[in-house]
C-alpha positions in Angstrom: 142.5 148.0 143.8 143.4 144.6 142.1 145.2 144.4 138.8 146.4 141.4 136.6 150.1 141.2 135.8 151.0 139.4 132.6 153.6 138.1 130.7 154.4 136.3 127.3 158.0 135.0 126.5 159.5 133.8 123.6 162.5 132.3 122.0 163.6 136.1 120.8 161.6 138.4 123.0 158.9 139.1 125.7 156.5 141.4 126.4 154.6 142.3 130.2 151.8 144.5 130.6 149.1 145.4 133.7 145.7 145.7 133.1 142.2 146.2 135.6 140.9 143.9 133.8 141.5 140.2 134.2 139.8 139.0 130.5 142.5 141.9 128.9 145.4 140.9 130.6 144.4 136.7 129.0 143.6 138.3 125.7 147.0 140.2 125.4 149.2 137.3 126.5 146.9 134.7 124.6 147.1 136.5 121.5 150.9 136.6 121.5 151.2 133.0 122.9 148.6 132.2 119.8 151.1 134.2 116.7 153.4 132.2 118.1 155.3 135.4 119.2 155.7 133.8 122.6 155.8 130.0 124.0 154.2 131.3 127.5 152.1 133.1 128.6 150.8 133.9 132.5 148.5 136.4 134.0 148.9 136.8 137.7 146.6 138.8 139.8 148.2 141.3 142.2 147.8 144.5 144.1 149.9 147.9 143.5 152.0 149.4 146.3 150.2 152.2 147.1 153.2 153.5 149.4 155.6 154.0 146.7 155.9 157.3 144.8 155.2 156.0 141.5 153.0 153.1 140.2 156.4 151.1 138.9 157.1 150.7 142.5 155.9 147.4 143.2 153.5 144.8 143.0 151.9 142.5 146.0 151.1 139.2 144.1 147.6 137.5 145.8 148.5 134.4 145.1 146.2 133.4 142.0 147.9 132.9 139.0 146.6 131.0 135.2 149.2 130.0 133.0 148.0 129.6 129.4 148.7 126.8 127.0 148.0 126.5 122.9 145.6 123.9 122.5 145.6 122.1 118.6 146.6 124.1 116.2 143.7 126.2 115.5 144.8 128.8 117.6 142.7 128.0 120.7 144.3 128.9 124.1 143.5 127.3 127.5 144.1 128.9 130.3 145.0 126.5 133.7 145.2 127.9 137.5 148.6 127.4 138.7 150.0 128.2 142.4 152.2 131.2 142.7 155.7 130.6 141.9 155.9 127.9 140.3 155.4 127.7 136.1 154.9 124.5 134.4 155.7 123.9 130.6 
């Protein structure tokens, strides 16, 4: 089972989710990063621990991982590959 981790931070607040689908987990952080709600945004694919007793347990991070960045001002997102651990502004 895969499942895309994302996050969007901003200057007051930030907001995480998980989704099964890798286009929803963009489209949720992109659409805060584009209100302007949050300054980043990232989307990291993973894999529950199965082994735990709930789904919060844990998460086993593959290793791919797409920050997104506004592009112009007409609300257009791009999203980059970046390697795991490291964020760039």
């Amino acid at each position: 089972m895969t499942v895309y981790l994302w996050q969007a931070d901003g200057p007051r607040q930030g907001a995480r989710g998980v989704s099964d689908d890798e286009r929803r987990a963009r489209r949720a952080a992109a659409d805060l990063l584009r209100s302007g709600q949050a300054s980043t945004a990232v989307v990291e694919e993973a894999a529950p621990d199965l082994g735990g007793l709930t789904l919060t347990d844990g998460y086993y991070p593959s290793g791919l991982r797409w920050q997104a960045t506004r592009v112009g001002t007409h609300g257009r997102v791009r999203w980059m590959p970046v390697r795991a651990g490291t964020v760039t502004q």
